[in-house]
PAKEKOL-426123 format. One record per residue: residue number from 1; z negated, x negated, y of N, C-alpha, C in turn. Coordinates in nm, 3 decimals, m for minus. Each point is the difference from the previous one (the first is absolute). Example, Ala and Ser with C-alpha at 12.3 -4.5 7.8 and 13.67 -1.06 7.14 Angstrom:
KOLTOR	nr	n_Z	n_X	n_Y	ca_Z	ca_X	ca_Y	c_Z	c_X	c_Y
KOLTOR	1	m0.780	m1.319	m0.569	0.000	0.089	0.119	0.000	m0.090	0.120
KOLTOR	2	0.072	0.035	0.105	m0.006	m0.082	0.119	m0.073	0.077	0.109
This chain:
KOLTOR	nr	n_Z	n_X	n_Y	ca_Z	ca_X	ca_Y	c_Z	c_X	c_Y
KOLTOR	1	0.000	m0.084	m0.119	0.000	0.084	0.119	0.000	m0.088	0.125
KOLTOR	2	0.084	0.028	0.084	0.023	m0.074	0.085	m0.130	0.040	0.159
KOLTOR	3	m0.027	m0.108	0.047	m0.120	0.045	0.086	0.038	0.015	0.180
KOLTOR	4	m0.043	0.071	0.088	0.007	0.022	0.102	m0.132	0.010	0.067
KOLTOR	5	0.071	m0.051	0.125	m0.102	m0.019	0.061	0.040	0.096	0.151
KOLTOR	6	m0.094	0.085	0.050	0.008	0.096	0.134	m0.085	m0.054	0.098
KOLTOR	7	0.120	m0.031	0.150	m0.105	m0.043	0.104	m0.023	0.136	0.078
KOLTOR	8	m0.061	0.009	0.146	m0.058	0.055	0.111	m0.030	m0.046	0.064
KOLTOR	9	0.115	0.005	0.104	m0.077	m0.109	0.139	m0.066	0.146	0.079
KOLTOR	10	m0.116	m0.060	0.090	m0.044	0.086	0.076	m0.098	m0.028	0.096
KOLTOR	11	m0.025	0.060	0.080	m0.071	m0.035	0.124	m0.133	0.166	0.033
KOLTOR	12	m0.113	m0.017	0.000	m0.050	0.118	0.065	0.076	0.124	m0.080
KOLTOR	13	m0.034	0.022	m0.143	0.111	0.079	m0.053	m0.129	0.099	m0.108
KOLTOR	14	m0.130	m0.037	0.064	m0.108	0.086	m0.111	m0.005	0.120	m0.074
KOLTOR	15	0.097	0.069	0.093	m0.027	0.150	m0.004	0.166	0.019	m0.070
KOLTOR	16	0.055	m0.066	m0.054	0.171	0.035	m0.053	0.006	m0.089	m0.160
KOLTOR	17	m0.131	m0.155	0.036	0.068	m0.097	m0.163	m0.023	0.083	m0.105
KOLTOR	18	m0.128	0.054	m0.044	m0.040	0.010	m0.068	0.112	0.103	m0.091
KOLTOR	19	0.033	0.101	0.022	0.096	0.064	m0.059	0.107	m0.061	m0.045
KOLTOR	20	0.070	m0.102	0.151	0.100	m0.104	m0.122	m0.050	m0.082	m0.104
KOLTOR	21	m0.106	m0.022	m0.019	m0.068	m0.136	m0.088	0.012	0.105	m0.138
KOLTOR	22	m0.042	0.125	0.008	m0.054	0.078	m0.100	0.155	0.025	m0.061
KOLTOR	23	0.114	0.040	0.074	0.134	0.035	m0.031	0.095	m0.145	m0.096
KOLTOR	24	m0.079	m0.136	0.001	0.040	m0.070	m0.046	m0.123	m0.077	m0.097
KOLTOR	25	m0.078	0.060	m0.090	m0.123	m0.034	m0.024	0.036	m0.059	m0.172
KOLTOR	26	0.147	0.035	0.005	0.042	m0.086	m0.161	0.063	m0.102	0.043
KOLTOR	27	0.007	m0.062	0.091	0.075	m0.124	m0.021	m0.089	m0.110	m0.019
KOLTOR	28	0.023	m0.147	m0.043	m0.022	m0.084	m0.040	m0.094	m0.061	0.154
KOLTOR	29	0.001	m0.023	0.040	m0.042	m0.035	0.130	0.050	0.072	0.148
KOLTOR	30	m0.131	0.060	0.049	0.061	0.017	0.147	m0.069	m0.112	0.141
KOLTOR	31	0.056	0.000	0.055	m0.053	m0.101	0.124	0.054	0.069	0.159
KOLTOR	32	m0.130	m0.031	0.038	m0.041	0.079	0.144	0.042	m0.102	0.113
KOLTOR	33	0.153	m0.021	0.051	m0.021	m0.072	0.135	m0.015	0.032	0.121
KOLTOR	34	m0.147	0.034	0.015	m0.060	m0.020	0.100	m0.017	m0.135	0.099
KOLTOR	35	0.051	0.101	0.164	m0.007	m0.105	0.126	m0.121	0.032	0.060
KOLTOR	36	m0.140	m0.018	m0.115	m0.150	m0.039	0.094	m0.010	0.159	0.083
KOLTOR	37	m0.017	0.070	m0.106	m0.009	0.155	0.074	m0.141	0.019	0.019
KOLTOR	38	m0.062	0.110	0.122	m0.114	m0.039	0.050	m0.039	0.114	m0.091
KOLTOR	39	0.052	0.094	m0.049	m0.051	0.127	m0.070	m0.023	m0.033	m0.146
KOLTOR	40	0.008	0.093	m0.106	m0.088	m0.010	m0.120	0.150	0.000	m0.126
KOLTOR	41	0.102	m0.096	0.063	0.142	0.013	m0.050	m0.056	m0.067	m0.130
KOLTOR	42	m0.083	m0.114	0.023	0.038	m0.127	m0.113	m0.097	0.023	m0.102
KOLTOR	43	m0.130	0.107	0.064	m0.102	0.016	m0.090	0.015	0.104	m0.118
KOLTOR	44	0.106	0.122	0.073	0.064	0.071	m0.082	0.130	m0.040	m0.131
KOLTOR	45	0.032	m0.121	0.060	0.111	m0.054	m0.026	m0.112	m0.065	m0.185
KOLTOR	46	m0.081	m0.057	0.056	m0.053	m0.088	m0.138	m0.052	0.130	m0.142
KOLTOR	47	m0.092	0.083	0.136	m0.057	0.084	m0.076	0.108	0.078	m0.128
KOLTOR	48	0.116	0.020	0.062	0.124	0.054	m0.087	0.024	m0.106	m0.098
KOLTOR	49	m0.012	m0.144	m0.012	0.017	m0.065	m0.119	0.126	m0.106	0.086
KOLTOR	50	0.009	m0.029	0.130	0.125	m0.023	0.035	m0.039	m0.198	0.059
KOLTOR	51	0.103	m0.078	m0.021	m0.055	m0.100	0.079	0.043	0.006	0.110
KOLTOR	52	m0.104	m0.066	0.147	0.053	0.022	0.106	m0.005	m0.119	0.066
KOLTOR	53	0.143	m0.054	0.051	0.024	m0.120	0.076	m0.008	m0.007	0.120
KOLTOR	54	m0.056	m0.062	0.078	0.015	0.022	0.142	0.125	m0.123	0.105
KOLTOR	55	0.088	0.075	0.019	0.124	m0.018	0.068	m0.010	m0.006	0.157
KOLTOR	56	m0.022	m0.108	0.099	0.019	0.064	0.139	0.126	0.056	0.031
KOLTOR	57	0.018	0.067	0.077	0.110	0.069	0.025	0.042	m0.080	0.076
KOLTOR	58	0.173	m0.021	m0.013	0.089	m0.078	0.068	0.129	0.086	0.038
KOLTOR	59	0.004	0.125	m0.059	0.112	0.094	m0.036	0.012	0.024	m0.140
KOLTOR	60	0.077	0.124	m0.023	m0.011	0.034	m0.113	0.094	m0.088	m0.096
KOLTOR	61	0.121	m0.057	0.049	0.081	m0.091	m0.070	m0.076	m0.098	m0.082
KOLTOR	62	m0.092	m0.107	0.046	m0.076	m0.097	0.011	m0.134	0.071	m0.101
KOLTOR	63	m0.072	0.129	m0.034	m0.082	0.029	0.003	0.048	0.047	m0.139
KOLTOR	64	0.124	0.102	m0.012	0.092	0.008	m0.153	m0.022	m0.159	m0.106
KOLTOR	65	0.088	m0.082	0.085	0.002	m0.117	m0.052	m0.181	m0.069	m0.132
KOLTOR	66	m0.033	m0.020	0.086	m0.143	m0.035	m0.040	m0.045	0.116	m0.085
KOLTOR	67	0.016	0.093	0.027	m0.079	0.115	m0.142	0.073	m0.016	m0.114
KOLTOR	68	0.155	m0.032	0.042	0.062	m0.010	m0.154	m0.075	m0.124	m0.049
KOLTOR	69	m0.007	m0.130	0.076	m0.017	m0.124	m0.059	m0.170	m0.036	m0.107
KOLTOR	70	m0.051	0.161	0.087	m0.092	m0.001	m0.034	m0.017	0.063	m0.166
KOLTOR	71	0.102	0.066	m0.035	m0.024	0.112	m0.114	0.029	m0.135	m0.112
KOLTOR	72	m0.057	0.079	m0.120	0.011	m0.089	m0.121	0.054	0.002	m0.107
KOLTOR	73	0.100	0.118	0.034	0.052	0.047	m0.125	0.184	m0.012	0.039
KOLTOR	74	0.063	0.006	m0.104	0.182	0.032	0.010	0.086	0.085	0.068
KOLTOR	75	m0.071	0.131	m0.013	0.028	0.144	0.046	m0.106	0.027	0.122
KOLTOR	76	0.068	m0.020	0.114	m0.109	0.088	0.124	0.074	0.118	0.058
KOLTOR	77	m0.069	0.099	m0.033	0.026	0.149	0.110	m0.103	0.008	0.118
KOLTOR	78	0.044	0.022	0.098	m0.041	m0.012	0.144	m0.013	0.168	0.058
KOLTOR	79	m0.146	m0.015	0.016	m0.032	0.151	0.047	m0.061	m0.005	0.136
KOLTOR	80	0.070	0.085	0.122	m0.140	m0.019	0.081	m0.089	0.151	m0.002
KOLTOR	81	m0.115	m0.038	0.091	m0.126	0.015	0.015	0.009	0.190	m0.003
KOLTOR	82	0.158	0.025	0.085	m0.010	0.153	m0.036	0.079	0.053	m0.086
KOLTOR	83	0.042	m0.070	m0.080	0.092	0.059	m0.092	m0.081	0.007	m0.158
KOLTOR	84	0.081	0.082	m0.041	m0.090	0.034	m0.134	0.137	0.006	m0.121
KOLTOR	85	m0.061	m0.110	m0.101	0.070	m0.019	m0.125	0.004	0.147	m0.084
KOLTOR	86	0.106	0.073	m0.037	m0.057	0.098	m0.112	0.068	m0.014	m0.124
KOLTOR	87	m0.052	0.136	m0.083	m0.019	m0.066	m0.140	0.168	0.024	m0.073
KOLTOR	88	0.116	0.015	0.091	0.129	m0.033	m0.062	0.072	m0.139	0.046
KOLTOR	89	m0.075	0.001	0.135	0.051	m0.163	0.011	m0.088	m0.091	m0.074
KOLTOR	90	m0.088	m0.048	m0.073	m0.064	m0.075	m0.049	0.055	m0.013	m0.137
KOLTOR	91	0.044	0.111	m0.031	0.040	m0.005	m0.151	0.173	m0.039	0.015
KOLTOR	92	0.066	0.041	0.117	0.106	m0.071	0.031	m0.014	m0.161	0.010
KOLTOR	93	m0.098	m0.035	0.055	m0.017	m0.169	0.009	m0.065	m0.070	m0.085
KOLTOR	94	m0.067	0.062	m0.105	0.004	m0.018	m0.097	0.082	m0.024	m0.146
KOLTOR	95	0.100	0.055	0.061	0.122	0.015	m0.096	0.112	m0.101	0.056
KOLTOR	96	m0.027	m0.072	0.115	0.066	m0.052	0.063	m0.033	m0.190	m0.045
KOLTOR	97	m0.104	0.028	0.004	m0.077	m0.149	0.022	0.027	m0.074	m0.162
KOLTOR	98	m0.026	0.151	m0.107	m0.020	m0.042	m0.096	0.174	m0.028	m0.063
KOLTOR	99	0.140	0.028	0.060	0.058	0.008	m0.068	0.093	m0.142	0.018
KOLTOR	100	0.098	0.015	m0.063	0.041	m0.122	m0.045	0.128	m0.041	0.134
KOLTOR	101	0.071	0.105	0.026	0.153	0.002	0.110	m0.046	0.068	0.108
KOLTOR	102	m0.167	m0.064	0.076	m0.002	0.056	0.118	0.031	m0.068	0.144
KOLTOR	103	0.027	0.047	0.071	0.061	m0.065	0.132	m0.148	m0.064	0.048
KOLTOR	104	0.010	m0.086	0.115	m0.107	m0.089	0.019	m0.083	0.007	0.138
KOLTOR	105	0.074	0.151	0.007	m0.049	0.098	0.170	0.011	0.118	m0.012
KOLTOR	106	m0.073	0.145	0.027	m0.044	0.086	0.002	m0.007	0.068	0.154
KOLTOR	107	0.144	0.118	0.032	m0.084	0.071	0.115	m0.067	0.112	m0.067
KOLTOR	108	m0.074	0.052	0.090	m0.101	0.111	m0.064	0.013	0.082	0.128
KOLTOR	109	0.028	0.131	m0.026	0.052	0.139	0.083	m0.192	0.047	0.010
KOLTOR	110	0.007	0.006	0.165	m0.135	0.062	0.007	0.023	0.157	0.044
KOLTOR	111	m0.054	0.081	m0.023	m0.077	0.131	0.062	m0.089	m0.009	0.145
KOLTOR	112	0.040	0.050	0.087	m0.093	m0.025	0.087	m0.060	0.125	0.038
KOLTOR	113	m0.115	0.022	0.066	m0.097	0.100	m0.005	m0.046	0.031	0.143
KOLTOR	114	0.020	0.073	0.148	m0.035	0.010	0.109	m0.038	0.138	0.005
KOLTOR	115	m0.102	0.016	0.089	m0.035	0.134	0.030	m0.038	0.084	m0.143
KOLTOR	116	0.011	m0.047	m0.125	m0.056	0.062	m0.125	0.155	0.048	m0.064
KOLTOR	117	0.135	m0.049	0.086	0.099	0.076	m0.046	0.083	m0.132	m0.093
KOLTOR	118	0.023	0.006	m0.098	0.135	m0.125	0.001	0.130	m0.032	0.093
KOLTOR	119	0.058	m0.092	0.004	0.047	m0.002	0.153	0.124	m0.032	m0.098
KOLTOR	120	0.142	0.071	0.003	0.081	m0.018	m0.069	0.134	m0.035	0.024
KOLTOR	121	0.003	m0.023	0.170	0.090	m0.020	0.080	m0.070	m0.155	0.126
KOLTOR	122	0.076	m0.012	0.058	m0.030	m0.112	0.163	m0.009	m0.146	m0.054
KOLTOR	123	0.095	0.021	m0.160	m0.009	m0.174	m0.047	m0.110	m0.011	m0.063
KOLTOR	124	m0.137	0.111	m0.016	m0.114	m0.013	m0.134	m0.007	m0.026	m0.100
KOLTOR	125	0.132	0.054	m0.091	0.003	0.044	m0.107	0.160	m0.044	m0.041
KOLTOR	126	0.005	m0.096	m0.121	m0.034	m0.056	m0.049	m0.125	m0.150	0.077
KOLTOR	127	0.036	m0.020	0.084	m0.119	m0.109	0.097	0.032	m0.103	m0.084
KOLTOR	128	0.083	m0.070	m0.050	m0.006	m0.113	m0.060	m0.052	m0.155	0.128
KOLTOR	129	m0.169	m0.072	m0.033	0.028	m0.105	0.045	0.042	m0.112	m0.058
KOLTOR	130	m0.074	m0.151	0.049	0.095	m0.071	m0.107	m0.043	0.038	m0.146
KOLTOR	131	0.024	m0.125	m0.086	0.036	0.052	m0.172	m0.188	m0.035	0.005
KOLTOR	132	m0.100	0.098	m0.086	m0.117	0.060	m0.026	m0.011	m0.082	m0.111
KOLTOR	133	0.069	0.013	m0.137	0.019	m0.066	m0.102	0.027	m0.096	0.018
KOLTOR	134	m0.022	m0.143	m0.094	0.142	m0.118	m0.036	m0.114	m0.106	0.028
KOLTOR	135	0.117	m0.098	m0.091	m0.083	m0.073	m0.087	m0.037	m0.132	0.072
KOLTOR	136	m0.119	m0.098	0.005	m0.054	m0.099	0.049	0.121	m0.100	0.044
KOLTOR	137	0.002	m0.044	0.107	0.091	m0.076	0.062	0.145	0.055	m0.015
KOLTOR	138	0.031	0.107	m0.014	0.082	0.096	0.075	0.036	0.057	0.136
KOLTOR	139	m0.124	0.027	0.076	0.003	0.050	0.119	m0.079	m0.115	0.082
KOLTOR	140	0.047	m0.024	0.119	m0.056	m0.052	0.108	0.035	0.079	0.154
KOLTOR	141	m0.089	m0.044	0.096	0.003	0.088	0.111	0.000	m0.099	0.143
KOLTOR	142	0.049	0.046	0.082	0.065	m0.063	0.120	m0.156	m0.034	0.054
KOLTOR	143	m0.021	m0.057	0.154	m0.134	0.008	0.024	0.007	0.076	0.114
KOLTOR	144	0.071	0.157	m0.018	0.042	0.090	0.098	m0.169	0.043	0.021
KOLTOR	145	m0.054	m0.009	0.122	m0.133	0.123	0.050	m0.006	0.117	m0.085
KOLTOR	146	0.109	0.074	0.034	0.022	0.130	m0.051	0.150	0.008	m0.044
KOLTOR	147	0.011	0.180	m0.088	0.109	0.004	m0.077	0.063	m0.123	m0.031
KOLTOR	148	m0.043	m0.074	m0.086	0.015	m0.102	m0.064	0.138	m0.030	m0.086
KOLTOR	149	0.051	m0.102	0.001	0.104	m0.013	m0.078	m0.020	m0.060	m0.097
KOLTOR	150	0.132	0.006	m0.136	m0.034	m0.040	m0.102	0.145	m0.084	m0.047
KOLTOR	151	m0.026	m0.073	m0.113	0.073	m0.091	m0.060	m0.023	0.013	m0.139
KOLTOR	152	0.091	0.091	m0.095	m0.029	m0.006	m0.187	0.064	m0.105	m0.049
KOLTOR	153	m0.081	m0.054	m0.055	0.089	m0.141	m0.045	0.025	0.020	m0.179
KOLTOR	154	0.099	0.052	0.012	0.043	0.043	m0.129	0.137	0.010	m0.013
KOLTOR	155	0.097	m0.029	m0.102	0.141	m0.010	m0.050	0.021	0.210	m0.023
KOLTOR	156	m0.095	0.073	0.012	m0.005	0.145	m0.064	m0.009	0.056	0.105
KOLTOR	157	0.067	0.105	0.019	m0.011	0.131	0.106	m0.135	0.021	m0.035
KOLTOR	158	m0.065	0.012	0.138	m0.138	0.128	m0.030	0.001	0.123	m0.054
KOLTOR	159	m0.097	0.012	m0.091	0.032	0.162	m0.082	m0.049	0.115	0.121
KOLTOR	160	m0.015	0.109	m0.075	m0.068	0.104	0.092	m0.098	0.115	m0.115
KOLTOR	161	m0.088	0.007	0.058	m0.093	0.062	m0.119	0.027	0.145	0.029
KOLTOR	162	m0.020	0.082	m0.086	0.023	0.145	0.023	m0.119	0.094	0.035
KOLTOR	163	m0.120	m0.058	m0.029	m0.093	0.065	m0.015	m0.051	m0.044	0.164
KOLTOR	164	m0.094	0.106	0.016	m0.020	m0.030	0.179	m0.195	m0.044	m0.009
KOLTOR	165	m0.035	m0.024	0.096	m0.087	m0.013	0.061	m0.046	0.059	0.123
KOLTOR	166	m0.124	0.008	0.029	m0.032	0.105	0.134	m0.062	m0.039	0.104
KOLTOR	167	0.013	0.030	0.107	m0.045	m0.097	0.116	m0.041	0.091	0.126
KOLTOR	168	m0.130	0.027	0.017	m0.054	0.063	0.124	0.018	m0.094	0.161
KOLTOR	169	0.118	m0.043	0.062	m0.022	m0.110	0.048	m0.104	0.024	0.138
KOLTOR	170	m0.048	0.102	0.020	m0.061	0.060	0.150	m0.098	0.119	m0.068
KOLTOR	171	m0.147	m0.098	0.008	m0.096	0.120	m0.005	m0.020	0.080	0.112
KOLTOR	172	0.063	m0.034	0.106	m0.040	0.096	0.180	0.090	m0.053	0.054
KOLTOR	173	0.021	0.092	0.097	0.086	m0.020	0.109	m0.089	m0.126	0.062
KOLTOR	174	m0.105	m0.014	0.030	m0.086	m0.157	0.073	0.089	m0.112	m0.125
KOLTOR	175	m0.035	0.006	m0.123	0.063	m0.072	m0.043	0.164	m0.038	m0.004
KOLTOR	176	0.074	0.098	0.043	0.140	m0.026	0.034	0.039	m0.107	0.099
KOLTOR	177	m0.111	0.071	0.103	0.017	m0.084	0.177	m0.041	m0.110	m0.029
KOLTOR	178	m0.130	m0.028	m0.072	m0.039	m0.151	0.004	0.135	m0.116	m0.098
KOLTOR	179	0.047	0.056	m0.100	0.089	m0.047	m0.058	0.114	m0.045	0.099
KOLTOR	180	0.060	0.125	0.067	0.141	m0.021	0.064	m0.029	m0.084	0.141
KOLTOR	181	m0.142	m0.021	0.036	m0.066	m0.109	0.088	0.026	m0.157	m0.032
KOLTOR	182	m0.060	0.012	m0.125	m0.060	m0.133	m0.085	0.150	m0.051	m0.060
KOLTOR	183	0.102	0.084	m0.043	0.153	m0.059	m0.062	0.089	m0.011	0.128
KOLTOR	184	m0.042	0.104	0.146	0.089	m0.074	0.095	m0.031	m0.130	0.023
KOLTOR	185	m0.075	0.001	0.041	m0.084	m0.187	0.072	0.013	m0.072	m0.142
KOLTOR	186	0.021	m0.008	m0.081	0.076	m0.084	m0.144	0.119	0.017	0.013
KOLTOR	187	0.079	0.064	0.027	0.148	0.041	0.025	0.062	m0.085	0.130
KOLTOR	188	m0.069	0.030	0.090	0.004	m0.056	0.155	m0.027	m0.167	m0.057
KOLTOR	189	m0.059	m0.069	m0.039	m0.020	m0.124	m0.035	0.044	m0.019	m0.103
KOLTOR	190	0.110	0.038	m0.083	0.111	m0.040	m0.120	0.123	0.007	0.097
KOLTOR	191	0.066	0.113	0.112	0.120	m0.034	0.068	m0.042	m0.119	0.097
KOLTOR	192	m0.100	m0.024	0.074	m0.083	m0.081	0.116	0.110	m0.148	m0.116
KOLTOR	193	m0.075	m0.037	m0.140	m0.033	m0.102	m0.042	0.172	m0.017	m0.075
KOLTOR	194	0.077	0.093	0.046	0.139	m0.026	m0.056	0.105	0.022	0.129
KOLTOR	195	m0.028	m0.031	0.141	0.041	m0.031	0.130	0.054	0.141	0.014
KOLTOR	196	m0.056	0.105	m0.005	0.015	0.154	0.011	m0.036	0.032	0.154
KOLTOR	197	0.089	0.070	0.075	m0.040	0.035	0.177	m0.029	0.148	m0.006
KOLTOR	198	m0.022	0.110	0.082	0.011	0.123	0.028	m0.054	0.022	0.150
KOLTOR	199	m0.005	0.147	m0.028	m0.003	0.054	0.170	m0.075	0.148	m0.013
KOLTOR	200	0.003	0.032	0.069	m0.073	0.126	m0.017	0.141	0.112	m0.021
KOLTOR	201	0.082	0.000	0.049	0.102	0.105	m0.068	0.045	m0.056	m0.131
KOLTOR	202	m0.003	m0.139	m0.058	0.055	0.007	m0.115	m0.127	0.035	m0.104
KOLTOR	203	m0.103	m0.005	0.046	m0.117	0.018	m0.037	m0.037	0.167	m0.029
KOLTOR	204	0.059	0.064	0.091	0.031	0.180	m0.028	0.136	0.037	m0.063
KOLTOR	205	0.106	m0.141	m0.028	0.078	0.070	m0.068	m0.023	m0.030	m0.141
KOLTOR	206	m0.036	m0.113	m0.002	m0.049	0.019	m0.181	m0.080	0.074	m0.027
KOLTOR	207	m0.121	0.070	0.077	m0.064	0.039	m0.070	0.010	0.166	m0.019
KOLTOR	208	0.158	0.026	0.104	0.076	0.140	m0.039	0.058	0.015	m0.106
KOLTOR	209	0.071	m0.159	m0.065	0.089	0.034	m0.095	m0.099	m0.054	m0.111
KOLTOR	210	m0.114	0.003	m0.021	m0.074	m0.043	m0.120	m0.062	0.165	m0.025
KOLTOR	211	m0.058	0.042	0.122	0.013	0.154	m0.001	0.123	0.095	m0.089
KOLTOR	212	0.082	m0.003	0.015	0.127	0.061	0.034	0.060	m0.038	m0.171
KOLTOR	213	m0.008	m0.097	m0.006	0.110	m0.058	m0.144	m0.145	0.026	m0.102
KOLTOR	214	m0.140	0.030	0.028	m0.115	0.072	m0.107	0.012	0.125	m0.018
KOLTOR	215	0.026	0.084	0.124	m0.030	0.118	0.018	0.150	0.086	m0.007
KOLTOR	216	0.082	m0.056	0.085	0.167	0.056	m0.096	0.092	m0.043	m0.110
KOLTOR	217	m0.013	m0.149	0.042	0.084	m0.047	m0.125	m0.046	m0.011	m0.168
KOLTOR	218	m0.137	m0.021	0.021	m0.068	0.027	m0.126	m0.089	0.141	m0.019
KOLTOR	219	0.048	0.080	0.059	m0.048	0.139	m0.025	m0.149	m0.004	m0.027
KOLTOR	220	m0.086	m0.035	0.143	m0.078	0.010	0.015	m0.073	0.141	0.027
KOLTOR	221	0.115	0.075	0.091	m0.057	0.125	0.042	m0.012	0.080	m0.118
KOLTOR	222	0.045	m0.031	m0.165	m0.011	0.100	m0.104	m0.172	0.019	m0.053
KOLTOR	223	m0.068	m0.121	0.069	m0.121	m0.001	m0.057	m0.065	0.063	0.153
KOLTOR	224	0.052	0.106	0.026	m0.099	0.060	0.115	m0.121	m0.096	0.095
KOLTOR	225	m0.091	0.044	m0.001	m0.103	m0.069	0.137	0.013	m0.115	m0.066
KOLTOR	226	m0.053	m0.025	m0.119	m0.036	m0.163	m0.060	0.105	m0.118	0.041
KOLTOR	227	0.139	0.097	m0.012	0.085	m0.109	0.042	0.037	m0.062	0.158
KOLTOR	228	m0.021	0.145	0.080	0.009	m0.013	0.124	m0.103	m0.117	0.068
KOLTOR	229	m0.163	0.058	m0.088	m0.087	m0.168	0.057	0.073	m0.122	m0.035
KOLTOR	230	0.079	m0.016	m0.148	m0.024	m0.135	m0.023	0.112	m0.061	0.099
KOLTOR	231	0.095	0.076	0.004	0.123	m0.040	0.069	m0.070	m0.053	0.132
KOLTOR	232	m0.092	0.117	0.055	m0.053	m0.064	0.165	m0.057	m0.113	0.007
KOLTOR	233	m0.094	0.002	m0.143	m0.051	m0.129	m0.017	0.088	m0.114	0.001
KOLTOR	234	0.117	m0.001	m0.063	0.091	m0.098	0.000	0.048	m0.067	0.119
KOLTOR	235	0.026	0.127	0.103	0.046	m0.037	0.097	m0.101	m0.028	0.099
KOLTOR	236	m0.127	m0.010	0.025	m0.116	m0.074	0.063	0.006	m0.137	m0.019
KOLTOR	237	0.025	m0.023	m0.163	m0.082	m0.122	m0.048	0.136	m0.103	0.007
KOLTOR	238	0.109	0.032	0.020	0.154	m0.062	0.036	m0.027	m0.012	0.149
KOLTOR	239	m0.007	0.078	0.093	0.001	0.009	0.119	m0.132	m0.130	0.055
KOLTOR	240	m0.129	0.004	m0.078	m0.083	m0.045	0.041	0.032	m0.204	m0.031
KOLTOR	241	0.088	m0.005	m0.072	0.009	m0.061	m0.090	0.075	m0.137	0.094
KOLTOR	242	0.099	0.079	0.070	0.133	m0.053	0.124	m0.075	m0.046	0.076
KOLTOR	243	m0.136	0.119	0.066	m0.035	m0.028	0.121	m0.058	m0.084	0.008
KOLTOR	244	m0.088	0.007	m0.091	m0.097	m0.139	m0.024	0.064	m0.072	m0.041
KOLTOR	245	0.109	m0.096	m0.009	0.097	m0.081	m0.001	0.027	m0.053	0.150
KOLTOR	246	0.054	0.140	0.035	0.039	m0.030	0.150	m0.135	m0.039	0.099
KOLTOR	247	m0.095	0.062	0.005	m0.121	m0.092	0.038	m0.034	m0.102	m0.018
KOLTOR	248	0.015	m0.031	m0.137	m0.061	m0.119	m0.019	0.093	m0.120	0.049
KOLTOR	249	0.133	0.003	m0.016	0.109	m0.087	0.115	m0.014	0.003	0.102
KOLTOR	250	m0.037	0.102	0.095	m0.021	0.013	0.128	m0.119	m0.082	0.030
KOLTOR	251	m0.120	m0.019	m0.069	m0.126	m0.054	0.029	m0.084	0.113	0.060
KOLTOR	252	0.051	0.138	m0.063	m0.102	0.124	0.089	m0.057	0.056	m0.135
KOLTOR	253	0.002	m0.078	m0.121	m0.126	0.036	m0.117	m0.129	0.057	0.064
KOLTOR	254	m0.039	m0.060	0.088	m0.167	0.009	0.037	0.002	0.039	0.124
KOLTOR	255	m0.117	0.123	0.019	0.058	0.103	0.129	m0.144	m0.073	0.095
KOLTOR	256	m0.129	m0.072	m0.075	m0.068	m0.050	0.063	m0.018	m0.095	0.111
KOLTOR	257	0.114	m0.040	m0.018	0.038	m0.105	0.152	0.097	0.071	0.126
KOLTOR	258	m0.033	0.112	m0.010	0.046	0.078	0.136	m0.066	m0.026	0.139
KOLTOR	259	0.098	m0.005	0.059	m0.061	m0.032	0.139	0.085	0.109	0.103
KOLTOR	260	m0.196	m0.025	0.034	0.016	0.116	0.113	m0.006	m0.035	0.099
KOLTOR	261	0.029	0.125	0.124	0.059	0.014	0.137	m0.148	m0.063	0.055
KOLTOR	262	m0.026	m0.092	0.109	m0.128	m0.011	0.039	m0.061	0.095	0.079
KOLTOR	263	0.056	0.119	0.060	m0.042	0.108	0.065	0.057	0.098	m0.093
């Protein structure tokens, strides 16, 4: 039987691991990469049976990297903190790991879950990120901040698993905003760090057509209100994304050095 090993990177994630840890509680080893979370991530993390490494955060590229290097087994499937393994994909990767003519990368089709509805339109569904599956020194990752890039180093097309997985990615609307906060200013410093300019109108036009190509071109509006937030959300966290770009070139990042009129 061939062995696998499941990481979890995560940060401040107390109230979401525990369900993924439990959704992957047959594999051979799981490991917790944790970036030094101030909450009860890592204590939950052990208590589940899981080892937990502590990773500073450099970006997620850089932060991928090291959890794989960290795992100990042939086969790693990569879960995060809100997604949940279920019991047809496991027996799919199971059947995968163990067989003899399998490809040496795995995408895995998620389910995503907003507002309590499945979201089946705005690019959710299938949600393929990179390959979830595949095998030790197969995958490597750029040292992108965010949305990270990848490199399969394999002679084999990546397979695609059939069986899905499920992913609550937004317990609250607070949690949306802080996200589409926390991935602009990572976003804004991945174009910054690849000689990327903007402005404040190109800064409202991307973040119309990130709107626009969620919410019409991927038939966002079929998923009623749920889709209409995420789309808005999209287009905040694009928009926010430019500006703070364009600030931060300008040298008007920091509003604390304003100077005022002396009368």
């Amino acid at each position: 039987m061939a062995k696998l090993s499941v990481y979890i990177i995560a940060f401040n994630e107390a109230d979401k691991i525990e369900q993924a840890l439990k959704s992957v509680q047959w594999a051979d080893e799981i490991l917790v990469a944790d970036s030094f979370s101030t909450d009860d991530t890592a204590a939950i993390a052990e208590a589940n049976g899981a080892k937990v490494v502590q990773i500073p955060f450099k970006g997620f590229g850089s932060l991928r990297n090291d959890a794989i290097a960290a795992c100990s087994h042939p086969w790693i499937f990569s879960l995060d903190s809100d997604e949940r393994c279920t019991k047809t994909a496991r027996q799919e990767i199971e059947s995968i790991i163990n067989a003899n003519d399998s490809q040496d990368a795995y995408y895995v089709p998620r389910r995503n879950y907003f507002m309590g509805k499945w979201i089946r339109h705005a690019g959710f569904y299938p949600d393929f990120r990179q390959p979830q599956l595949f095998k030790k020194g197969a995958l490597t990752f750029m040292d992108d901040a965010v949305h990270e890039r990848y490199e399969v180093i394999s002679d084999k097309p990546c397979g695609v698993m059939k069986a899905f997985i499920n992913q609550v990615p937004f317990k609250n609307l607070e949690e949306m905003i802080h996200k589409a906060n926390r991935y602009s200013t990572l976003g804004a410093e991945k174009l910054a760090a690849a000689g990327k300019t903007s402005g404040i109108f190109k800064a409202f036009s991307h973040g119309f057509w990130a709107f626009f190509t969620m919410y019409v071109l991927k038939l966002g509006f079929l998923d009623g209100r749920p889709g209409l937030i995420i789309a808005f959300a999209n287009f905040e966290g694009t928009f926010y994304k430019y500006a703070k770009l364009y600030l931060k070139t300008k040298q008007l990042d920091s509003f604390l050095n304003t100077r005022f009129p002396e009368n």
